[in-house]
C-alpha positions as CSV (number, residue, x, y, z in Angstrom):
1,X,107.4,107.5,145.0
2,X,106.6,107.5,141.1
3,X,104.3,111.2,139.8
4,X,101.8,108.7,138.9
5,X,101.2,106.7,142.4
6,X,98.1,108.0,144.5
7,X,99.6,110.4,147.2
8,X,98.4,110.1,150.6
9,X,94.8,111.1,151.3
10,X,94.0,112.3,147.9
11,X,91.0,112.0,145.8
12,X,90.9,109.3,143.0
13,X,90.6,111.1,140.1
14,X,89.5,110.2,136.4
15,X,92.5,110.2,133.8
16,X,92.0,113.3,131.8
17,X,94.7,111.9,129.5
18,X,93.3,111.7,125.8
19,X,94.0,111.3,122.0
20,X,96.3,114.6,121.0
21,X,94.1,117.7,119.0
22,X,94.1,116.8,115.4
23,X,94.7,112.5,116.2
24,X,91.8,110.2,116.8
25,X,91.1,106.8,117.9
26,X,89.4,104.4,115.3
27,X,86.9,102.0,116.8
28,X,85.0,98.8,116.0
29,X,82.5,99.1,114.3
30,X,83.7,101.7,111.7
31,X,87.3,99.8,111.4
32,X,85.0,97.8,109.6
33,X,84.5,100.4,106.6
34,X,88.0,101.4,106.7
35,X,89.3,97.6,106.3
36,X,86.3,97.3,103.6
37,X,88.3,100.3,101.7
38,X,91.7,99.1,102.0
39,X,90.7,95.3,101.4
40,X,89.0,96.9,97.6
41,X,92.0,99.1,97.2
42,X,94.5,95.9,97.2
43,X,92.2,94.2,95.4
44,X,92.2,96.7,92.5
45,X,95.6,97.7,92.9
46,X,96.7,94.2,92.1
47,X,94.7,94.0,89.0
48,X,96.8,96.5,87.6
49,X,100.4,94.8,88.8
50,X,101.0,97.1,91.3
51,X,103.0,95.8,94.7
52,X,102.5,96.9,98.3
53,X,106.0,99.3,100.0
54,X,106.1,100.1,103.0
55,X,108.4,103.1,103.9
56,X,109.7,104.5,107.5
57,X,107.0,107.3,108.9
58,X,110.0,109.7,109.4
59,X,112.7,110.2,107.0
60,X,115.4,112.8,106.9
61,X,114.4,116.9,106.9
62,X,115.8,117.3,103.6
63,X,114.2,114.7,101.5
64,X,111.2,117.0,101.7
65,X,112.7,120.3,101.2
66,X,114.4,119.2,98.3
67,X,111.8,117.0,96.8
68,X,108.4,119.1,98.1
69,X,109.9,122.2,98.2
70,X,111.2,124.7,100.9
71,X,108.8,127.4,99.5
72,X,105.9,124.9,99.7
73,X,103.4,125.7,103.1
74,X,103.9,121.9,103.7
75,X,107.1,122.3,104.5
76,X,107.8,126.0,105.6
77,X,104.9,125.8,108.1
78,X,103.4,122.5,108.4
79,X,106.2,119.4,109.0
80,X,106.6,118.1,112.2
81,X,110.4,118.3,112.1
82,X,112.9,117.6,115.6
83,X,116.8,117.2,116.0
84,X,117.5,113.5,116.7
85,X,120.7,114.0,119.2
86,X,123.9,112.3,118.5
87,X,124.3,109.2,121.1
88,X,128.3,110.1,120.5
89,X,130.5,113.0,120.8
90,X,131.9,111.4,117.4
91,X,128.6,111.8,116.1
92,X,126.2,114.8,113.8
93,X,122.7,115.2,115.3
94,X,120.1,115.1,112.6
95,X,117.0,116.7,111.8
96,X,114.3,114.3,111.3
97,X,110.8,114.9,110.0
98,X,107.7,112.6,110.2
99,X,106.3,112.0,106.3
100,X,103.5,114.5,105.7
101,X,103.0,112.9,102.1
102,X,104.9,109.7,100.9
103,X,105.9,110.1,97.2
104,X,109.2,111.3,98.3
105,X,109.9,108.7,100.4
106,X,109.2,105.8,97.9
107,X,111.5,107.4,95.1
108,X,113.9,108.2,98.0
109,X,113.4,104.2,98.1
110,X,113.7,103.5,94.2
111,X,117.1,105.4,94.4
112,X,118.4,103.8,97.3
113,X,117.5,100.1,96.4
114,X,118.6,101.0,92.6
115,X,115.1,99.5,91.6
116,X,116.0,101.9,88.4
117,X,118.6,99.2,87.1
118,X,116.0,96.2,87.0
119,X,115.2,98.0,83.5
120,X,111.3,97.6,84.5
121,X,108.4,99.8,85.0
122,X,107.7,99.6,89.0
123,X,103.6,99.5,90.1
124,X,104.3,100.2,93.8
125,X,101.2,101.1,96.2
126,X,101.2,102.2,100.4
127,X,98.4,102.9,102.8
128,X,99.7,104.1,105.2
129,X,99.7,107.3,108.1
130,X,101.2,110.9,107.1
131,X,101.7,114.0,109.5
132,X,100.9,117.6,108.7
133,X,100.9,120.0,111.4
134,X,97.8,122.2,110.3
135,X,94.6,123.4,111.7
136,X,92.4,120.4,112.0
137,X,89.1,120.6,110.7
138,X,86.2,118.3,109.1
139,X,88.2,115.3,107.6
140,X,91.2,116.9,108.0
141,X,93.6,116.1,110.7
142,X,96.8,116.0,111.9
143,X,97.7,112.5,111.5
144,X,96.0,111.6,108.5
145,X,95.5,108.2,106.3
146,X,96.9,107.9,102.6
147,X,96.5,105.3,99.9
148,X,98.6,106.0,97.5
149,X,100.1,104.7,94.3
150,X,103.1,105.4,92.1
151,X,104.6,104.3,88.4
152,X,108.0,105.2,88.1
153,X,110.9,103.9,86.2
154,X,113.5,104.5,83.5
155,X,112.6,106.3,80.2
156,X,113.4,102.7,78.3
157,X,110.0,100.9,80.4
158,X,107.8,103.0,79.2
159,X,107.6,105.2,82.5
160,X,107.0,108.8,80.2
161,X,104.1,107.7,78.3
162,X,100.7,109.0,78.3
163,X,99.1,105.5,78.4
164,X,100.7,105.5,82.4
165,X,98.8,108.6,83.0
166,X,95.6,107.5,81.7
167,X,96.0,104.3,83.0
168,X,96.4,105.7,86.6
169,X,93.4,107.6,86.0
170,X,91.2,104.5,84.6
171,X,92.3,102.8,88.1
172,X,91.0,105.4,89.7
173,X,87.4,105.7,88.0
174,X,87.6,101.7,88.8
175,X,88.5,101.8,92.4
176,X,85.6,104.7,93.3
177,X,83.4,103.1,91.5
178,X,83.6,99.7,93.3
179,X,83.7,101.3,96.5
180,X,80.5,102.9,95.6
181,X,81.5,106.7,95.4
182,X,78.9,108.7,93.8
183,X,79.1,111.7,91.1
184,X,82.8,112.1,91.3
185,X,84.3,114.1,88.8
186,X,88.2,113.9,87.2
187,X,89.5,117.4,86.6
188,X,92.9,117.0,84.6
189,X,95.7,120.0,83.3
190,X,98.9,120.1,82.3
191,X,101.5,122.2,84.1
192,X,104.2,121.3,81.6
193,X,107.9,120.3,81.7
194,X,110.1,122.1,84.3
195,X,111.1,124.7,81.3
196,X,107.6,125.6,80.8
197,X,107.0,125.9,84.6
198,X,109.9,128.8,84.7
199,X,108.2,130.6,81.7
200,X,104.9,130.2,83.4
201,X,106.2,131.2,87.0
202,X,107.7,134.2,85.2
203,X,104.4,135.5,83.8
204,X,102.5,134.9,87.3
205,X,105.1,136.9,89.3
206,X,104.7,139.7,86.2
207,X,101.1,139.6,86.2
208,X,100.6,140.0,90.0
209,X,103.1,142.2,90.7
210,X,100.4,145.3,90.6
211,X,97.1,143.2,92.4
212,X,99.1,141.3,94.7
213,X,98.4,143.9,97.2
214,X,94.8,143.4,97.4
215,X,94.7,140.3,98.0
216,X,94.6,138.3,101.7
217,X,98.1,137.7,103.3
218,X,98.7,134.0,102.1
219,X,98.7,135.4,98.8
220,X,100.7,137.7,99.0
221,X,103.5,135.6,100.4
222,X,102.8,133.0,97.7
223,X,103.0,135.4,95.1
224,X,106.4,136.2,96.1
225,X,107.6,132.6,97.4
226,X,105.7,130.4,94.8
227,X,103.3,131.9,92.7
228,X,101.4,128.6,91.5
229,X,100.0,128.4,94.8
230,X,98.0,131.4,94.4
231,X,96.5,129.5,91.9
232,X,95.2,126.7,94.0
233,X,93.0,129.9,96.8
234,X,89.5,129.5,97.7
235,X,89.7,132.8,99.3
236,X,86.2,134.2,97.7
237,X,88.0,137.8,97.2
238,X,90.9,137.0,95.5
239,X,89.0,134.7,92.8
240,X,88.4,137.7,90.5
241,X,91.8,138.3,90.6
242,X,93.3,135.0,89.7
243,X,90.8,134.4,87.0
244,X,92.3,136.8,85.2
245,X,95.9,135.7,85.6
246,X,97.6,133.6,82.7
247,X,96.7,130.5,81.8
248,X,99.3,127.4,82.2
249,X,98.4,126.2,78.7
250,X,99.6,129.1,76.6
251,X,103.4,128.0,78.0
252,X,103.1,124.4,77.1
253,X,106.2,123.2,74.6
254,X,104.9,120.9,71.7
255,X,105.8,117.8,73.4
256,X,104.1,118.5,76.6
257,X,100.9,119.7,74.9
258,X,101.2,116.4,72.7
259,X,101.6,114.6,75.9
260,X,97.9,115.9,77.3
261,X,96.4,115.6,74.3
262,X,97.2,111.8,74.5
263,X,96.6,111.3,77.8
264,X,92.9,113.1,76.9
265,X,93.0,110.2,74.1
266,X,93.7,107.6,75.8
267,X,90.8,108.3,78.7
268,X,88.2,108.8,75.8
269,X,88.8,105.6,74.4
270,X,88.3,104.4,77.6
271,X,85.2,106.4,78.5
272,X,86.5,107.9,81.2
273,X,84.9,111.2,82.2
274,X,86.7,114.6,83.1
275,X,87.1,118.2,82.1
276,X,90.2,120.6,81.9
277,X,90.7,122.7,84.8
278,X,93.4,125.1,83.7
279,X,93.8,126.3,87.6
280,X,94.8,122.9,88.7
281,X,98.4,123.2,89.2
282,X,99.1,121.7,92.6
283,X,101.3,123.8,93.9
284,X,104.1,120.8,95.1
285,X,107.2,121.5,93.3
286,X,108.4,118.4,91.4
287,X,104.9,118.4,89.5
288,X,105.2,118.4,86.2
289,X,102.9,117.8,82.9
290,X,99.7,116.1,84.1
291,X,98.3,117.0,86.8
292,X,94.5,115.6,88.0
293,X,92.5,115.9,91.2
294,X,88.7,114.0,91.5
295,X,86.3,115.5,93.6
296,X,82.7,114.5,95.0
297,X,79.4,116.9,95.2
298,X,78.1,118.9,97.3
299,X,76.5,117.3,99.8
300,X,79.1,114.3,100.4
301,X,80.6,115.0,104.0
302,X,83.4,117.4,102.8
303,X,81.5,120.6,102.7
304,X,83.0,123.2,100.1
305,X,86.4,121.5,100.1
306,X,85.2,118.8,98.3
307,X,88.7,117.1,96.7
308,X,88.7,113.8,97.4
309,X,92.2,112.8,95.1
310,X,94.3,114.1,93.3
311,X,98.3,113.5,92.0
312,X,99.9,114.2,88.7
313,X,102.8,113.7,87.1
314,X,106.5,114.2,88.5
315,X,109.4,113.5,85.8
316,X,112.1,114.9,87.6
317,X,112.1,114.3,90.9
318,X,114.5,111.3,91.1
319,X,117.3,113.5,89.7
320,X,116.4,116.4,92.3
321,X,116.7,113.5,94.8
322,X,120.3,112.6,93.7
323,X,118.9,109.1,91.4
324,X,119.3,108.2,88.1
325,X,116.5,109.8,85.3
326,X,113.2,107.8,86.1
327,X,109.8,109.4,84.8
328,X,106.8,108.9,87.0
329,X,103.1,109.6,88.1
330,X,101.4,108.8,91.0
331,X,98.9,109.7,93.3
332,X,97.3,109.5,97.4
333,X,94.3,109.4,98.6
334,X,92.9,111.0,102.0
335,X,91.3,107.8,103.3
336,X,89.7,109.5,105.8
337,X,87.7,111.6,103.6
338,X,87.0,108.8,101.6
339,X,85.3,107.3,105.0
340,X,83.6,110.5,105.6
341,X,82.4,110.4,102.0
342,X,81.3,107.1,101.8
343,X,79.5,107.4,105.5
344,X,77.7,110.5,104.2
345,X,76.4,109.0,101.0
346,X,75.6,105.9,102.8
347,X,72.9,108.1,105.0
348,X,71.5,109.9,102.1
349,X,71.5,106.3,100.5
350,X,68.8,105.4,103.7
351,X,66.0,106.9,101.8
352,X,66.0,104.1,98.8
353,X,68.3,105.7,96.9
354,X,70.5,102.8,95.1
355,X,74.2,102.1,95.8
356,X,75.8,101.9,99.1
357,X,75.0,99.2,101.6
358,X,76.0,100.4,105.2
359,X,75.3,96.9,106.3
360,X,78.3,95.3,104.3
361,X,80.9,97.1,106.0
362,X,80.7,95.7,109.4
363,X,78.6,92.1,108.8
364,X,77.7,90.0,111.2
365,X,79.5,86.8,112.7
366,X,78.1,83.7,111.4
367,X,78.0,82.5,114.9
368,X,77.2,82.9,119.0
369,X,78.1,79.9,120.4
370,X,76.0,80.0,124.2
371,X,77.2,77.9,127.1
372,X,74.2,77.0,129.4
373,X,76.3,76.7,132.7
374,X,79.6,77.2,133.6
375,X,80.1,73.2,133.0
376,X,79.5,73.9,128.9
377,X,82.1,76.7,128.7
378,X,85.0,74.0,127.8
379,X,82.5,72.1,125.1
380,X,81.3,75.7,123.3
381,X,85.4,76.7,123.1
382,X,86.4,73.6,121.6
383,X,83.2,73.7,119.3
384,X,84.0,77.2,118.3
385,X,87.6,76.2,117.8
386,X,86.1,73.9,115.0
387,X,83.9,76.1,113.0
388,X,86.9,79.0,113.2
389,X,89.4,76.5,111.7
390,X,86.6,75.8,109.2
391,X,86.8,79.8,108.5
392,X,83.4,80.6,110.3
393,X,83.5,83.6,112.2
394,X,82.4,82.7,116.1
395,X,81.8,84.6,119.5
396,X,82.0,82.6,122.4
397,X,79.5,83.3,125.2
398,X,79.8,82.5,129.1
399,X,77.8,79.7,130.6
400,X,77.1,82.4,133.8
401,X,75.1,84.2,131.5
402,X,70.9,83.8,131.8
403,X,69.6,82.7,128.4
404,X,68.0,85.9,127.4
405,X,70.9,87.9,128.3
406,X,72.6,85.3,126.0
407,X,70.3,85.8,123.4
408,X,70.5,89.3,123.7
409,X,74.6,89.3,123.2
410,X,74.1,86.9,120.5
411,X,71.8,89.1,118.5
412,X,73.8,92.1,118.3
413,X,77.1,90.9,116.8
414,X,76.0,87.3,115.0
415,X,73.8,86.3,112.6
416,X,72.7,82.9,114.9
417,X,73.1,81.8,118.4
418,X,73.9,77.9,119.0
419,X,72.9,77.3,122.3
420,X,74.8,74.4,124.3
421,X,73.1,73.2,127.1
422,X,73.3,69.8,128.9
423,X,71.2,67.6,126.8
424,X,73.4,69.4,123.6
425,X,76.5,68.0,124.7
426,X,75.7,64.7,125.8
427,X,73.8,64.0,122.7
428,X,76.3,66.1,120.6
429,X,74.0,68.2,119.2
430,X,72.9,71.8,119.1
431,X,70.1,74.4,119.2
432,X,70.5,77.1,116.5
433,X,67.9,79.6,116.0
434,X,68.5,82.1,113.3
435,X,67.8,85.7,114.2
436,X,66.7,86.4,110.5
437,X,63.8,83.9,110.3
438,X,63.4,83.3,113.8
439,X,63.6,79.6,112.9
440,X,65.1,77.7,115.5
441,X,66.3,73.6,114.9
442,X,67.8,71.2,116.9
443,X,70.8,69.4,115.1
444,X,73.9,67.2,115.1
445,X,77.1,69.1,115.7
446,X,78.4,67.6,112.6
447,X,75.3,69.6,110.6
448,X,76.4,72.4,112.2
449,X,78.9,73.8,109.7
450,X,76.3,73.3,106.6
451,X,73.8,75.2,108.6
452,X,75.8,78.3,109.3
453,X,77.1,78.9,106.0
């Protein structure tokens, strides 16, 4: 007898099986938003010639310890990492890990489909799910939603320049703004070429050698491990301490400080917004130059971890991949902070403020088509068959259904109700009333279209 079959004489009991801690089920009606999100993101994304990839959700172990970093807490505490056994003696096991970011993984592609020898710049964008193994907490979780976006290519396309970076960053301002984010802000730094980051990793280690002690215990393991990370605390005790450490941009070569002050150019000539945040390193370890992260205030859903986006340059990571020299920028987005954001704002929005429309994310369907009597049922499916091939959005109801209860279905999800009763078909007509108005009007079936729209 199967575990899961009721043994004799016991108690039916509820299933206490649910969603794992840190995972969550989305539901109608909020898919709504998040389909409203990605729908604007592809929309944006392909005004700036970028193309949809879509890479495997696990890839193998060392694809993120060489590109990410071993020394990163991503990867020394946070992957989700598993031997995948050999199916044959002849055969090596291999350590797999599910993607807990995906920049990796698409130049892992660009190497491996030698996109590099097309000799053009490639505009690639994901949405996708990553997997981080850390404490969840408001908008934060263990499976977690990315839309994300990289420029990469060889140095002859164009993929070093400045204008990629501020271009990036334009698309950006774009994309919130169309969604309907308010009062974000751009922060932007430079964390220089890899040269720069060794002088600059030097003068951290040197500089906390003495205070690493009082501060908390993450720090102190970054400060031996990878001191740019201390850099990116919120601890509130250690924040006198690292204002005081060295600053990125006294270790900037000419041509990386060239390369931010273009990229500062370029976004002013633009009219885009930001300040210099010479903190903002983000501590991943094929960053390099640019670096950017946009944030929302206080009050937006995300409490005092307000970061919304960020990315920044990485012109080295192909070659620490294995791949051929291919300069690129690129960022992700937590999508489901950008719901939480836009549902927060959308409530404050409730008290006349101007901007976001809840009501647009999840609108109505044009029509609830009402059987009076079983005998209708056929009629209001092949009438509904109609106005869906005509791209109206229909519910069908069932003709067992009493016409208030009818009426009562029909108001919640559409926007009218076309009722079908006995007289309706023969004649080949309908009754619509529109829930809006509350004007009702009797009509041939061929009207009916017109009418809805």
């Amino acid at each position: 007898m199967s575990t899961f079959e009721k043994q004799p004489g016991q108690q039916k009991q509820s299933s206490s099986l649910k969603a794992v801690r840190g995972t969550r089920d989305l539901l109608p009606p909020e898919t709504a938003l998040w389909n409203h999100v990605e729908s604007v993101a592809r929309d944006v994304f392909a005004r700036y010639g970028f193309g949809e990839i879509r890479t495997p959700i696990f890839e193998d172990t060392q694809l993120f310890a060489r590109g990410v970093g071993e020394e990163t807490d991503i990867v020394s505490k946070e992957m989700y990492t598993w031997e995948d056994r050999a199916r044959a003696q002849s055969e090596k096991a291999q350590s797999l890990t599910l993607r807990p970011e995906n920049t990796a993984g698409v130049v892992r592609a660009y190497i491996e489909h030698k996109l590099g020898e097309r000799g053009d710049l490639q505009k690639l964008f994901y949405i996708g799910p990553q997997f981080r193994r850390e404490r969840p907490q408001r908008g934060r979780y263990r499976q977690f939603w990315q839309i994300g976006c990289e420029v990469l290519g060889p140095v002859s396309s164009g993929a070093e320049s400045p204008v990629r970076d501020a271009e990036v960053l334009e698309m950006l301002a774009t994309l919130l703004d169309e969604l309907g984010v308010r009062g974000w802000q751009l922060a932007l730094n430079s964390v220089g070429s890899a040269e720069d980051r060794k002088r600059y990793n030097a003068a951290l280690r040197e500089a906390l050698e003495p205070v690493k002690a009082r501060m908390c215990e993450d720090n102190q393991r970054r400060a031996e491990t990878n001191p740019l990370r201390v850099l990116d605390s919120k601890v509130p005790a250690d924040q006198e301490i690292i204002d005081a450490l060295p600053k990125i941009a006294d270790f900037l070569d000419a041509d990386s400080a060239a390369h931010f002050a273009a990229v500062r150019a370029a976004l002013d000539a633009c009219g885009v917004a930001y300040t210099v945040n010479p903190r903002l390193v983000r501590g991943l370890d094929y960053y390099t130059r640019t670096t950017f992260e946009f944030t929302v205030p206080d009050g937006s859903g995300l409490g005092t971890q307000n970061a919304l986006l960020g990315g920044g340059r990485y012109d080295g990571l192909s070659e620490m991949l294995g791949g051929p020299k291919a300069p690129g920028i690129g960022f992700a987005i937590g999508e489901d902070r950008l719901i939480l954001v836009l549902q927060e704002q959308a409530q404050a929005n409730k008290s006349g403020a101007p901007g976001l429309d809840p009501e647009t994310w999840g609108q109505k369907l044009d029509a609830y088509i009402a059987p009076m009597g079983v005998e209708r049922n056929a009629a209001a499916l092949a009438l509904a068959r109609e106005l869906r091939r005509a791209g109206l959005s229909v519910e069908v109801g069932d003709g067992t259904f009493r016409l208030k209860k009818s009426f009562e279905a029909a108001d919640k999800v559409a926007r009218h109700i076309v009722v079908l009763g006995e007289d309706e078909v023969a004649s080949n007509t309908a009754t619509v009333k529109t829930f809006a108005t509350g004007a009702q009007v009797k009509i041939a079936q061929t009207e009916l279209q017109a009418l809805l729209r």
